[in-house]
C-alpha positions in Angstrom: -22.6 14.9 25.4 -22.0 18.5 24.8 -24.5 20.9 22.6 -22.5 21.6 19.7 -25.3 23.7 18.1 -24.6 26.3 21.0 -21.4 26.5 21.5 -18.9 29.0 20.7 -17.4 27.0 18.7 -19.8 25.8 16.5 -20.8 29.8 16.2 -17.3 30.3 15.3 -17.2 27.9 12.3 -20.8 29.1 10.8 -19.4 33.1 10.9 -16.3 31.8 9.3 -18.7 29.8 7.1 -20.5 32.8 5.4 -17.6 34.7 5.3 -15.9 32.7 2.9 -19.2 32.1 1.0 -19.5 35.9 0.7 -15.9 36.2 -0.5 -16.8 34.0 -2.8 -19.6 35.2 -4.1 -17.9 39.0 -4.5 -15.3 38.0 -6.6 -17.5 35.8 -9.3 -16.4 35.8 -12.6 -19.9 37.1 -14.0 -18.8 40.4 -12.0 -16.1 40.4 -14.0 -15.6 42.7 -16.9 -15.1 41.2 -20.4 -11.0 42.0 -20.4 -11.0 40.6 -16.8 -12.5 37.4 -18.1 -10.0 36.9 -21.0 -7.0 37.6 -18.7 -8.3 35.1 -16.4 -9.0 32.4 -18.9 -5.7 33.1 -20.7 -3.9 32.7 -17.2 -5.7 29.5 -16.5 -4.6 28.3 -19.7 -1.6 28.7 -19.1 -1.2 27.3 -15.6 -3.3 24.1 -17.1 -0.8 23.5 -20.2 2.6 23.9 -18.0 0.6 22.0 -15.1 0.0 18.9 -17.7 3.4 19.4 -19.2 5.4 18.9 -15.6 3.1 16.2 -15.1 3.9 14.6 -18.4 7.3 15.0 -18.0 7.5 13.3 -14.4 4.8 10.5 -15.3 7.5 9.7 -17.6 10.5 10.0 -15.7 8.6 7.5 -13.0 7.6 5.2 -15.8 11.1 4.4 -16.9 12.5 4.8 -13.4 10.3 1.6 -13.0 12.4 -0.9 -15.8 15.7 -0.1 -13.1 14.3 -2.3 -10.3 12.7 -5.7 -9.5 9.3 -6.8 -10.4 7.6 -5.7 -7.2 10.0 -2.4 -6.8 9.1 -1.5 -10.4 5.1 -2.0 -10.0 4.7 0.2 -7.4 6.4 2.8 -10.0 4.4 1.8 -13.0 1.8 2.1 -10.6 2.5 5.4 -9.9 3.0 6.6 -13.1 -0.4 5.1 -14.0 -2.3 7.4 -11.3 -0.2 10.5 -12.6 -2.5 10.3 -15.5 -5.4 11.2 -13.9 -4.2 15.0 -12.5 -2.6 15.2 -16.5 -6.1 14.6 -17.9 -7.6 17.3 -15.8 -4.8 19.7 -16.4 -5.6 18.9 -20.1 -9.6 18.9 -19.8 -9.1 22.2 -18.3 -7.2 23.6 -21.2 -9.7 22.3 -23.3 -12.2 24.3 -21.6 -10.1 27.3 -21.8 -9.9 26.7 -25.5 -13.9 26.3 -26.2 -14.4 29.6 -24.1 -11.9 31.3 -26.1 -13.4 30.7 -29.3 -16.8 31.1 -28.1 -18.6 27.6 -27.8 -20.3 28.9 -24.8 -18.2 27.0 -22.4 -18.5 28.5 -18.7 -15.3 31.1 -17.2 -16.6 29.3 -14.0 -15.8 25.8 -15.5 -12.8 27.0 -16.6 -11.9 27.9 -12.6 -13.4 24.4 -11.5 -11.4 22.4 -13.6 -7.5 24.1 -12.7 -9.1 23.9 -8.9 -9.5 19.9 -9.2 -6.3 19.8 -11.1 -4.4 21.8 -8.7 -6.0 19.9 -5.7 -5.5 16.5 -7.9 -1.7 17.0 -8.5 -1.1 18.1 -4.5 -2.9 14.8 -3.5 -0.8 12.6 -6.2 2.7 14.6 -5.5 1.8 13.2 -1.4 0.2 10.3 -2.2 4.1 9.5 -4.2 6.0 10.8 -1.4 5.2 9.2 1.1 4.4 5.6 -0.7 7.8 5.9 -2.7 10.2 7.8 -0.8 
């Protein structure tokens, strides 16, 4: 069994490792200044209302797609369109939290970051998860 703890490989993914954590960490929003932080909430917003309405759109595009075919054709659509709620709820819980920050109920500019993350990353895994189960 090789020593993973010494190889050059494990040394190679730790470096890499604190890299990214130290990119991270430079580019926090605290650092930011207060007109950084709007502009980055407004954008957010913005991404996280035409994210939910695409998602909208197609959720309902697959919904009625599903009333064409049979009964076991259509409920694998219906059940897709059910699972495309989930990345439009967090496209919408992240405009929310745009919203509270904007009018100051102490909501977090790093929540606000979090949520379009998990909605982004949320709406990748759905579009695949379609593709290849309905194509």
């Amino acid at each position: 069994m090789p020593d993973w703890e010494n190889s050059t490989f494990y040394a190679s993914l730790t470096m890499l490792k604190y890299r990214l954590l130290l990119q991270f960490r430079a580019t926090m929003p605290s650092d930011l200044s207060a007109d950084s932080q709007l502009n980055t909430v407004l954008a957010i917003l913005q991404a996280a209302i035409a994210m939910a309405g695409l998602l909208l759109v197609f959720v309902g595009f697959v919904y009625a797609k599903a009333g064409d075919y049979d009964s076991r054709r259509g409920d694998k659509f219906r059940l897709a369109a059910k699972l495309g709620i989930v990345p439009f709820l967090l496209a919408t819980i992240s405009a929310a939290v745009c919203c509270a920050w904007l009018i100051g109920m102490h909501a977090s500019l790093r929540l606000a970051i979090l949520s379009i993350t998990g909605a982004l990353l949320a709406t990748g895994i759905y579009g695949v998860v379609v593709l290849i189960f309905l194509l």
